[in-house]
ZADO-1210 file (C-alpha; in nm, 4 decimals, padded with zeros to 6 digits):
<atoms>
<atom x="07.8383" y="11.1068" z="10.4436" code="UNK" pos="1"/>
<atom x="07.9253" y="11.2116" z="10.8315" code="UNK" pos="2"/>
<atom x="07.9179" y="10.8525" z="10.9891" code="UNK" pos="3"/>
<atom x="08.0651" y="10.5164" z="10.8330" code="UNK" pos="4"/>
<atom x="07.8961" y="10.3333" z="11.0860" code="UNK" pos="5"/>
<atom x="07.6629" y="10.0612" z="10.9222" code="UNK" pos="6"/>
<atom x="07.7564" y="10.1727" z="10.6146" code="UNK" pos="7"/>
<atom x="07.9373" y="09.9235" z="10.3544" code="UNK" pos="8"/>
<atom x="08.2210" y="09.9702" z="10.1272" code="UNK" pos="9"/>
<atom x="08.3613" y="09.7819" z="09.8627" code="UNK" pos="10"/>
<atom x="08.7197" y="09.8700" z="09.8412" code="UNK" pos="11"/>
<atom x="08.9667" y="09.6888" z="09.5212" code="UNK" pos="12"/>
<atom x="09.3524" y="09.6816" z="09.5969" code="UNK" pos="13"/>
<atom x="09.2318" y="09.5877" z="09.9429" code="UNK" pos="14"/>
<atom x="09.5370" y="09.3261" z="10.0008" code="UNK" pos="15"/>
<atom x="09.7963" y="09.6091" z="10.0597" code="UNK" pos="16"/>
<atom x="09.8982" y="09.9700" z="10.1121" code="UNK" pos="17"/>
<atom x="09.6089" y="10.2780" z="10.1062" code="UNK" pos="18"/>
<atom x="09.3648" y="09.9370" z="10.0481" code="UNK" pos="19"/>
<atom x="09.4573" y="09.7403" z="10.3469" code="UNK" pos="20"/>
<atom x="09.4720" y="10.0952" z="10.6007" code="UNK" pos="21"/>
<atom x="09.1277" y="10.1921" z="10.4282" code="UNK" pos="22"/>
<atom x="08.9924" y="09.8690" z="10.4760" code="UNK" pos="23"/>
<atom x="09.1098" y="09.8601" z="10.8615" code="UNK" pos="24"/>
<atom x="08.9626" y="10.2375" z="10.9365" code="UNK" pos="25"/>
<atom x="08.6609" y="10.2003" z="10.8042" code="UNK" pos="26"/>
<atom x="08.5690" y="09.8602" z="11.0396" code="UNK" pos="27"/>
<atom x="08.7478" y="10.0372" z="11.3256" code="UNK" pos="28"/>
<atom x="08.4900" y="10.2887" z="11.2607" code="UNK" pos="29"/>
<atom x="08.1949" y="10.0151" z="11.2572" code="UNK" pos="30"/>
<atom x="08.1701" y="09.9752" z="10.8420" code="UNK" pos="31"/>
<atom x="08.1364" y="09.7048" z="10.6849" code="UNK" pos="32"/>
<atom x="08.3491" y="09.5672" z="10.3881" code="UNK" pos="33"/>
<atom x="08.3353" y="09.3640" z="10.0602" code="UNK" pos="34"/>
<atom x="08.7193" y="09.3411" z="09.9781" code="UNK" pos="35"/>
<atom x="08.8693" y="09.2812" z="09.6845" code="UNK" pos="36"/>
<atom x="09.1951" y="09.2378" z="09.4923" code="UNK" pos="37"/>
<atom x="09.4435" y="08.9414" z="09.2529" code="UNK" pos="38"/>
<atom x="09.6471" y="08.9029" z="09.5890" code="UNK" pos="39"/>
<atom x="09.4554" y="08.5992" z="09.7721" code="UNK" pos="40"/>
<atom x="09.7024" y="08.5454" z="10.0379" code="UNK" pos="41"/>
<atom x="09.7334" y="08.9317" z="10.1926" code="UNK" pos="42"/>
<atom x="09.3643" y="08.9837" z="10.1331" code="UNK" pos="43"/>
<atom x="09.2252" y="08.7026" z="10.3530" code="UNK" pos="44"/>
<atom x="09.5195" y="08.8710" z="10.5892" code="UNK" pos="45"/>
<atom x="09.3348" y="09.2339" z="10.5491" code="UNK" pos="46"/>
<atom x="08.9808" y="09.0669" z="10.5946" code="UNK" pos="47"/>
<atom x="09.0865" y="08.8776" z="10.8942" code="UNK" pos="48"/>
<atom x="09.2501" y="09.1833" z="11.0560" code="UNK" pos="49"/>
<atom x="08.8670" y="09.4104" z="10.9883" code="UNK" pos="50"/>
<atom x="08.6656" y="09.1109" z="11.0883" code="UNK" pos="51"/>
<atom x="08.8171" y="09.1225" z="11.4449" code="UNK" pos="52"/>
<atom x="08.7210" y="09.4301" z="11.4605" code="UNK" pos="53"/>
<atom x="08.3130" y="09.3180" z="11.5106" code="UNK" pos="54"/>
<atom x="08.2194" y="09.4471" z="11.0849" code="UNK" pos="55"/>
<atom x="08.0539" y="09.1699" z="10.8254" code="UNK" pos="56"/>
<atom x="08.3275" y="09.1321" z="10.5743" code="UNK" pos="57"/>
<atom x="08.3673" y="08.9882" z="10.2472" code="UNK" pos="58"/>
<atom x="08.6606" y="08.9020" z="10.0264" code="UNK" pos="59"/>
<atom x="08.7224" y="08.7957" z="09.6868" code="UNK" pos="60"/>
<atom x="08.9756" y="08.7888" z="09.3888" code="UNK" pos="61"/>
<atom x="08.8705" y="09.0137" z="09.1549" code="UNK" pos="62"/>
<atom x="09.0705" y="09.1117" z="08.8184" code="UNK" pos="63"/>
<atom x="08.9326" y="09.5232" z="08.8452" code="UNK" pos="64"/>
<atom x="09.0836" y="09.5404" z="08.4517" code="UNK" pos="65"/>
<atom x="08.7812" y="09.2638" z="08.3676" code="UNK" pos="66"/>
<atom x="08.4547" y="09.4147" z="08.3498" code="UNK" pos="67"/>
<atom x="08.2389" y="09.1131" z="08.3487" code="UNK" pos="68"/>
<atom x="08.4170" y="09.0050" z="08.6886" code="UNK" pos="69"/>
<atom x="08.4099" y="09.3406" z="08.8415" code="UNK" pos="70"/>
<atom x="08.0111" y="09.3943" z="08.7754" code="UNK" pos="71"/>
<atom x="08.0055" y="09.0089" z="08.8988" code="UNK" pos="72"/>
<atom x="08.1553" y="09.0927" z="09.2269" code="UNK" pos="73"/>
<atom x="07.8994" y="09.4285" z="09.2535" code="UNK" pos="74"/>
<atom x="07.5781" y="09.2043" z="09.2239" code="UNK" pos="75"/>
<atom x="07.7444" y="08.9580" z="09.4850" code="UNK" pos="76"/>
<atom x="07.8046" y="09.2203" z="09.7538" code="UNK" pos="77"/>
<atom x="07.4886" y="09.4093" z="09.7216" code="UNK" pos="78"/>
<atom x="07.3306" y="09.0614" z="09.7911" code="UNK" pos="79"/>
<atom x="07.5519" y="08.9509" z="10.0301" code="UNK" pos="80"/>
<atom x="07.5516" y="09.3101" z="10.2540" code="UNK" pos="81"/>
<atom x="07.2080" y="09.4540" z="10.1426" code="UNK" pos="82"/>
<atom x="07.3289" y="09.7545" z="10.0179" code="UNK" pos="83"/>
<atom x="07.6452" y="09.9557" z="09.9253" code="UNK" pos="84"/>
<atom x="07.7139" y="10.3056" z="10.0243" code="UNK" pos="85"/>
<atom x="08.0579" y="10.3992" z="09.9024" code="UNK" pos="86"/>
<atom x="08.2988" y="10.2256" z="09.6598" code="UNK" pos="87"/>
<atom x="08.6827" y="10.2740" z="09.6623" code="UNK" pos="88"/>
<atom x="08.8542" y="10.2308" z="09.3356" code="UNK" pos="89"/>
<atom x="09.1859" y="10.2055" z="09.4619" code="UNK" pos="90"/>
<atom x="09.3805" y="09.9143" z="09.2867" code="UNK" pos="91"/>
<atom x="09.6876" y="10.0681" z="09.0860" code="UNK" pos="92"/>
<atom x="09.9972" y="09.9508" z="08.9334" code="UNK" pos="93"/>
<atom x="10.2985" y="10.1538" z="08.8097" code="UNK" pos="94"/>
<atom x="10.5374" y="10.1357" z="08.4900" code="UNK" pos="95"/>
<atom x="10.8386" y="10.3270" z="08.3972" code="UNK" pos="96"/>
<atom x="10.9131" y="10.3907" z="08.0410" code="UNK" pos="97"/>
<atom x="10.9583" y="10.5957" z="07.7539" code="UNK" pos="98"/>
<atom x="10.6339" y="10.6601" z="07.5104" code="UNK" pos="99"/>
<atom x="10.8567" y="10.6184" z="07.2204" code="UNK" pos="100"/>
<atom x="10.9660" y="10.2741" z="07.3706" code="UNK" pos="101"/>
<atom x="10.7043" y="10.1576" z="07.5537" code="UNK" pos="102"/>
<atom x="10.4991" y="09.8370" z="07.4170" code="UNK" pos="103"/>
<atom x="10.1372" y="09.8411" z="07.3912" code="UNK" pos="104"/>
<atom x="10.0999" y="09.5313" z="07.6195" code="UNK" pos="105"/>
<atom x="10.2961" y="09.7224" z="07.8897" code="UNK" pos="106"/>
<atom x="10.0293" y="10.0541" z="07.7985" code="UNK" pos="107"/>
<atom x="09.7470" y="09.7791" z="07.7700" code="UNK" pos="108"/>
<atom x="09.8415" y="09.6609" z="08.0867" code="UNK" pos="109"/>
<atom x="09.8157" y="09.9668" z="08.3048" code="UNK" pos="110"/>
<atom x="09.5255" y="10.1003" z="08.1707" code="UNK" pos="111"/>
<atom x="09.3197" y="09.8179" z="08.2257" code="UNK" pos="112"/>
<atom x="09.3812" y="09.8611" z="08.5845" code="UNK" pos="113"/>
<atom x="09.4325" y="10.2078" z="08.6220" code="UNK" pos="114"/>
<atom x="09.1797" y="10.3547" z="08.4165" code="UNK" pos="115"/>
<atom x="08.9790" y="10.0790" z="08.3300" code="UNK" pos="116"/>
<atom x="08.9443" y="09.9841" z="08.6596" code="UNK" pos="117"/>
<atom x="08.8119" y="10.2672" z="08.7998" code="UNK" pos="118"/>
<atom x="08.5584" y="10.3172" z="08.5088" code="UNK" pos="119"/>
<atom x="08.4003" y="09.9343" z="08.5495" code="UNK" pos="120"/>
<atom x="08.3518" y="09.9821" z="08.9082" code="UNK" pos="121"/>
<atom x="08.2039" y="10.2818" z="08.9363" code="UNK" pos="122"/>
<atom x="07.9788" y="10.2004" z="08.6369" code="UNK" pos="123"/>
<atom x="07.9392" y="09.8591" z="08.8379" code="UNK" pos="124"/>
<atom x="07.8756" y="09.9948" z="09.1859" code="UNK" pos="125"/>
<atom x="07.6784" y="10.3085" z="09.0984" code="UNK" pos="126"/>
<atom x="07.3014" y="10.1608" z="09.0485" code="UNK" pos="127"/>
<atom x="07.3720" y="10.0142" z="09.4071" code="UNK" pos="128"/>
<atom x="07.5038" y="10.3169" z="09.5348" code="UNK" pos="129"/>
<atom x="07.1787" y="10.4861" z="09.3965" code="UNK" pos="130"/>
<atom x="06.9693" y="10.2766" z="09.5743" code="UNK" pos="131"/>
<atom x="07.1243" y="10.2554" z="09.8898" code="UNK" pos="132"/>
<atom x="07.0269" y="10.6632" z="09.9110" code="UNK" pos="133"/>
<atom x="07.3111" y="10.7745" z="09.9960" code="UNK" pos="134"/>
<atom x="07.6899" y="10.6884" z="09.8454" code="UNK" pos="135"/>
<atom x="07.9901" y="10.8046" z="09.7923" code="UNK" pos="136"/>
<atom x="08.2684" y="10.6929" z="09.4795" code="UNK" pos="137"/>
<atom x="08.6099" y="10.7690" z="09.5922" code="UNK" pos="138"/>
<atom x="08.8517" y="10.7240" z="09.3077" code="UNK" pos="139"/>
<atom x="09.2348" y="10.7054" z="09.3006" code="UNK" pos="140"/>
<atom x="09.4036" y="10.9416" z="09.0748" code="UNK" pos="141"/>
<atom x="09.7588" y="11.0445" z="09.1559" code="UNK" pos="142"/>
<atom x="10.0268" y="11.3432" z="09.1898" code="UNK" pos="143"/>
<atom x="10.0812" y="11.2215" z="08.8364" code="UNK" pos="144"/>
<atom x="09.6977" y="11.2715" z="08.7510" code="UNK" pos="145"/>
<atom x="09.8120" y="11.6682" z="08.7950" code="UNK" pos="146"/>
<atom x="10.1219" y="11.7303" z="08.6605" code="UNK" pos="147"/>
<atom x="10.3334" y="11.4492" z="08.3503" code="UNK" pos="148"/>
<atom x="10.6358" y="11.3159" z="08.4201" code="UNK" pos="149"/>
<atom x="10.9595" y="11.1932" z="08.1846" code="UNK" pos="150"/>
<atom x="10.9388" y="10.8467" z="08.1899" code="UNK" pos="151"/>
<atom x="10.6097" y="10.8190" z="08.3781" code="UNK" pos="152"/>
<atom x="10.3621" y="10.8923" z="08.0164" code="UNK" pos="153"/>
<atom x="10.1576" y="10.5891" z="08.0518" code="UNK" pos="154"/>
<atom x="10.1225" y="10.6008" z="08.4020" code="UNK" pos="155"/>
<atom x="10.0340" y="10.9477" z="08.3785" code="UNK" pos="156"/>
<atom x="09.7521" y="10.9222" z="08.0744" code="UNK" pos="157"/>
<atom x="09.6189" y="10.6595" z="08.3278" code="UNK" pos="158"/>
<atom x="09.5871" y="10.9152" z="08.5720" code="UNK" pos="159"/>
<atom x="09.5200" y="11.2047" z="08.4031" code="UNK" pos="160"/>
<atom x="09.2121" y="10.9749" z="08.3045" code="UNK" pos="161"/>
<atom x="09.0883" y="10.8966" z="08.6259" code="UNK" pos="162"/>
<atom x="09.0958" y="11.2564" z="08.6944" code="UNK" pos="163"/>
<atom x="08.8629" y="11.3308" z="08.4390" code="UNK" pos="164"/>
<atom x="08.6537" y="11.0944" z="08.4508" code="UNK" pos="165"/>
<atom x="08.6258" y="11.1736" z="08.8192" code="UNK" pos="166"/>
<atom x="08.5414" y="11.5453" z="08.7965" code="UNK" pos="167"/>
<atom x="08.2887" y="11.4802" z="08.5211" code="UNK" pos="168"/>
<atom x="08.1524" y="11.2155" z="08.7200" code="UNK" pos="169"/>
<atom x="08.1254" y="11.4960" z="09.0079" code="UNK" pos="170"/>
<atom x="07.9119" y="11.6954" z="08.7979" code="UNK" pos="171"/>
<atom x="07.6875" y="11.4969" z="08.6426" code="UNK" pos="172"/>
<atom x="07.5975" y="11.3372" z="08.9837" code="UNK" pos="173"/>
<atom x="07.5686" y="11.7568" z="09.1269" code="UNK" pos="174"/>
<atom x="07.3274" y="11.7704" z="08.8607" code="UNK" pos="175"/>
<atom x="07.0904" y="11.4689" z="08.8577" code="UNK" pos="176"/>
<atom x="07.0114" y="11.5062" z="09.2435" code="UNK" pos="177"/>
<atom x="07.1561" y="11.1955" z="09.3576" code="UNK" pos="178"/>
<atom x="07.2209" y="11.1545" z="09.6998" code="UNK" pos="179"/>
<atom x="07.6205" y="11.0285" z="09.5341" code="UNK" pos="180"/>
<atom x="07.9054" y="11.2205" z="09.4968" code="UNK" pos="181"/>
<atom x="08.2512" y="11.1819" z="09.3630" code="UNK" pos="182"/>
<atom x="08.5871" y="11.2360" z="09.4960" code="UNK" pos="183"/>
<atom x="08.9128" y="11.2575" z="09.3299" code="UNK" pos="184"/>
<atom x="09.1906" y="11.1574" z="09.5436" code="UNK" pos="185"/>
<atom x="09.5690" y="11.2425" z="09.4553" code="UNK" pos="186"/>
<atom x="09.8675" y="11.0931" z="09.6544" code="UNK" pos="187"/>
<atom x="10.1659" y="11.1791" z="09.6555" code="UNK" pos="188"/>
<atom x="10.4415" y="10.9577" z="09.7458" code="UNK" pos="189"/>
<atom x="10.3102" y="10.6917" z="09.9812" code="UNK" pos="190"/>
<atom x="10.4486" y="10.4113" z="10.1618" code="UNK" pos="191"/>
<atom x="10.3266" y="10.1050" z="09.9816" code="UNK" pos="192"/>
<atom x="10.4432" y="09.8432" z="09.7526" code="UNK" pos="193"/>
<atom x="10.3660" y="10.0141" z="09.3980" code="UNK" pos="194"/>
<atom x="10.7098" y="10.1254" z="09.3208" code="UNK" pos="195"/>
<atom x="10.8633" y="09.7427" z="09.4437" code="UNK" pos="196"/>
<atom x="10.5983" y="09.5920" z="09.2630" code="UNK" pos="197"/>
<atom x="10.6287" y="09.7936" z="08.9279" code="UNK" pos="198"/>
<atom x="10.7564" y="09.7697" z="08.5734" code="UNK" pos="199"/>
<atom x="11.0614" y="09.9084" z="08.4799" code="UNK" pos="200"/>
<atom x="11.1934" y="09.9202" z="08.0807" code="UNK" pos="201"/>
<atom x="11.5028" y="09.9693" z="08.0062" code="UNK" pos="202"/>
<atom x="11.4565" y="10.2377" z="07.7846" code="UNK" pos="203"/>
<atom x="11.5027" y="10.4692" z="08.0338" code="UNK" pos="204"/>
<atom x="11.8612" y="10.4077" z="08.0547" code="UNK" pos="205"/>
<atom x="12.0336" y="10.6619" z="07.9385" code="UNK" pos="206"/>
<atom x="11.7185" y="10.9369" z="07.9229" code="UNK" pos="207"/>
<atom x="11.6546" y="10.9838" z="08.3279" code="UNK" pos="208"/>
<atom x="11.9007" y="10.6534" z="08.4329" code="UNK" pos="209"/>
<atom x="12.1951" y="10.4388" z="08.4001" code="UNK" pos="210"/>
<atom x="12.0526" y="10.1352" z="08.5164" code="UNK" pos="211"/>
<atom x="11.6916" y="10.0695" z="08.5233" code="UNK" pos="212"/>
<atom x="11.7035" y="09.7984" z="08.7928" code="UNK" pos="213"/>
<atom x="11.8408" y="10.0345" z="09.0601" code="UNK" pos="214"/>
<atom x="11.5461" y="10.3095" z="08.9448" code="UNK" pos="215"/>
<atom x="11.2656" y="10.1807" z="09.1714" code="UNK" pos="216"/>
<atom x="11.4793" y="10.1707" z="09.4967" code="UNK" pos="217"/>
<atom x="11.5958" y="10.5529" z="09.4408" code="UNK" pos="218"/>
<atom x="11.2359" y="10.6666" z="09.3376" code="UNK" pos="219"/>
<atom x="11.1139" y="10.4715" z="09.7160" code="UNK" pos="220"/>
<atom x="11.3158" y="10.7227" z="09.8397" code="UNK" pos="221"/>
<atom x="11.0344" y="11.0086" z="09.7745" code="UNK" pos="222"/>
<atom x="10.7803" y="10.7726" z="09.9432" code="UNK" pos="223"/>
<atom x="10.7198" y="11.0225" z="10.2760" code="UNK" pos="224"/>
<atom x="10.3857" y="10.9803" z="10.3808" code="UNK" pos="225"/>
<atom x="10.1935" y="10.6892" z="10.5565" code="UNK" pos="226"/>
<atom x="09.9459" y="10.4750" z="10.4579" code="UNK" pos="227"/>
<atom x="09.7930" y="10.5059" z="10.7914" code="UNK" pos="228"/>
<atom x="09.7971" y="10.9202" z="10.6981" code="UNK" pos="229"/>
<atom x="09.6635" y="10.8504" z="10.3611" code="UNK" pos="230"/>
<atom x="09.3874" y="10.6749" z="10.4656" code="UNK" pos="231"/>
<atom x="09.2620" y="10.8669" z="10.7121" code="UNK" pos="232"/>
<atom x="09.3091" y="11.2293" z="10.5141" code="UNK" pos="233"/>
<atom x="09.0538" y="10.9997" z="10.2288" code="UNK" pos="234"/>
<atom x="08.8150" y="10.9390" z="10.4676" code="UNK" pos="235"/>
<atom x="08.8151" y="11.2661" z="10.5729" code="UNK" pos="236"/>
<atom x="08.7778" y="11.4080" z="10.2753" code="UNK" pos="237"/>
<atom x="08.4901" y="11.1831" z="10.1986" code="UNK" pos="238"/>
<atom x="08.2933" y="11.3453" z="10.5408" code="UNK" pos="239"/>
<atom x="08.3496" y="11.7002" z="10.4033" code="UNK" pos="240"/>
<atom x="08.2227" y="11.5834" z="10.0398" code="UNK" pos="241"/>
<atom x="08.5415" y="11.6898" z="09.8725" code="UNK" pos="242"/>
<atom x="08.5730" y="11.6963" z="09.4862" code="UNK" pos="243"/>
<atom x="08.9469" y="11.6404" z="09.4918" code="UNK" pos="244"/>
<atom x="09.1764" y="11.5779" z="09.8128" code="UNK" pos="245"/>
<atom x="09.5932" y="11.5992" z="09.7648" code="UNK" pos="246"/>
<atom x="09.7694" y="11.3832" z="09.9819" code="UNK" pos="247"/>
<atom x="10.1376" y="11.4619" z="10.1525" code="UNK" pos="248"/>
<atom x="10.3007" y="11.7636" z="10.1319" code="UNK" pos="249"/>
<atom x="10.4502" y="11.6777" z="09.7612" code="UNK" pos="250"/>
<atom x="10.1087" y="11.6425" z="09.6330" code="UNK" pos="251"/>
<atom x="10.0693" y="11.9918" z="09.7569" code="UNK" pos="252"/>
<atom x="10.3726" y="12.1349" z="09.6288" code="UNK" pos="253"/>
<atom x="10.2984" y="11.9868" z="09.2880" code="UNK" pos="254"/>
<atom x="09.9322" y="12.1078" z="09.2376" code="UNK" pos="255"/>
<atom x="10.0999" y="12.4505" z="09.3222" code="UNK" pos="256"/>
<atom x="10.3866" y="12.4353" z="09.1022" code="UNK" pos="257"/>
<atom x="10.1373" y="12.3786" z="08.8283" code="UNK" pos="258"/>
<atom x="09.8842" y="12.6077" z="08.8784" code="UNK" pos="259"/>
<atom x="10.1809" y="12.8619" z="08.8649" code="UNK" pos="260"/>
<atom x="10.3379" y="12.7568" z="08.5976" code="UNK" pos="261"/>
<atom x="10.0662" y="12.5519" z="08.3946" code="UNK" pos="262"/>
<atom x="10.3264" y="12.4622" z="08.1070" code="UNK" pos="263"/>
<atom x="10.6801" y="12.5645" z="08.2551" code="UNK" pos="264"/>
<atom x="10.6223" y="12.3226" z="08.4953" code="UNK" pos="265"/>
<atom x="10.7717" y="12.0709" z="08.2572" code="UNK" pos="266"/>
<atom x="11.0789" y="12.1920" z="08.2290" code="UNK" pos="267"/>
<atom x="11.1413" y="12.2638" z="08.6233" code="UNK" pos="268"/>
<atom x="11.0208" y="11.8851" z="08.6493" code="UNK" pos="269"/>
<atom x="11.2317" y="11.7907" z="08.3619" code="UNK" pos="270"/>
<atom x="11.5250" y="11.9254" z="08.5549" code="UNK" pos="271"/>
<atom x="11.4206" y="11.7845" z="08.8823" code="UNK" pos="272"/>
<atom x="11.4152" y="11.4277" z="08.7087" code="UNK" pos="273"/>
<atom x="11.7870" y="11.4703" z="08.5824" code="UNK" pos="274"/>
<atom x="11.9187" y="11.5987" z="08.9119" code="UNK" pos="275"/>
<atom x="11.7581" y="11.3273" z="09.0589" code="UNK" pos="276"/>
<atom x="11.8841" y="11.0058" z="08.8910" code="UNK" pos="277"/>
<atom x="12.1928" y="11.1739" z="08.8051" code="UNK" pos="278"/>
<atom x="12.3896" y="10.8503" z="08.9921" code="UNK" pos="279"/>
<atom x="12.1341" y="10.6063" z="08.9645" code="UNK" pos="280"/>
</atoms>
């Protein structure tokens, strides 16, 4: 896909962060939008902000860990826009904790949106994307989709997940002749409210912290590239049909680390970690 113009994209997590500056590029670049995410306030915002911008747009709350809403919403914007070229599966949340301590609502929790998520809208968007001749499913993984992380295991098997499930995707599409293909996409650190808006256990005390509540604030700290520069190396990535696209330097520094050190990785991370929240 070379042009976004007249094209339409569904995008979930649109209310903030990578969402919102997604959201905003694509109708600066004449696209137009079904937007969704749990945030009603900042997502009319994020609408508002593409509709000036002369692109049809459409917004609703959508749950992306419910299935039956998220195939809901699919139907509705394929009526509503006619067709739907490229999906973003970019709602994401983010928990700290041990896997020894941490509950299975908390594990529950991030998985439905995380994994499951991703896997209900692509399976929701696909057939549309199919019959629109040509799409595109653009799927957030992480830095933590490539390398695991103390304190960081269930956000990582979420990620790890999407990866997967992303490059198999890739493949299968490859090989069936669609005119839809699959991207990967692995930030780094970015600017955005995940690491405010995440959950913290205090089991991590005395493994990687002192105090949990000060752990979110010090890990912000890593946050060095843009949403604005996110969004724009996506969409790029998207126009060269890339399988998987790192984001910010750390994301490229990781993926790397690991392929040099597939397993020792783990303990120069494990390190890193200590160092880190040494004082925190």
């Amino acid at each position: 896909m070379k042009n976004f113009s007249g094209r339409v994209a569904a995008i979930t997590g649109a209310a903030s962060g990578m969402g919102r500056t997604l959201a905003l590029e694509l109708a600066r670049r004449g696209c137009h939008l079904a937007l969704s995410d749990v945030n009603a306030t900042e997502l009319n915002k994020t609408a508002e902000m593409a509709r000036a911008k002369g692109v049809n747009v459409t917004a609703e709350v959508v749950n992306v860990a419910d299935r039956v809403a998220v195939e809901a919403w699919a139907a509705r914007t394929a009526a509503a826009h006619g067709k739907v070229n490229l999906i973003f599966n970019n709602a994401g949340v983010a928990l700290s904790s041990t896997m020894e301590g941490v509950s299975y609502t908390d594990f529950e929790w991030i998985m439905g949106i995380n994994f499951w998520g991703v896997i209900y809208g692509t399976k929701a968007f696909l057939p549309y994307l199919k019959a629109s001749g040509e799409g595109h499913i653009i799927n957030t993984s992480s830095l933590f989709g490539l390398c695991a992380q103390p304190g960081m295991g269930a956000y990582n098997a979420s990620k790890f997940g999407v990866r997967g499930f992303t490059e198999a995707l890739r493949q299968e599409l490859d090989m069936a002749g669609y005119n839809v293909s699959a991207t990967s996409v692995h930030p780094g650190g970015i600017k955005t409210n995940i690491a405010r808006d995440s959950r913290v256990s205090s089991n991590i005390e005395g493994l990687l912290v002192k105090d949990a509540s000060k752990s979110s604030a010090q890990f912000e700290k890593l946050f060095i590239t843009t949403a604005e520069s996110a969004a724009l190396t996506i969409l790029g990535a998207v126009e060269r049909n890339q399988r998987r696209v790192l984001i910010g330097p750390d994301a490229k520094a990781t993926d790397l680390l690991v392929r040099l050190l597939p397993s020792a990785y783990q303990v120069v991370l494990s390190w890193m970690a200590r160092r880190f929240f040494k004082n925190v």
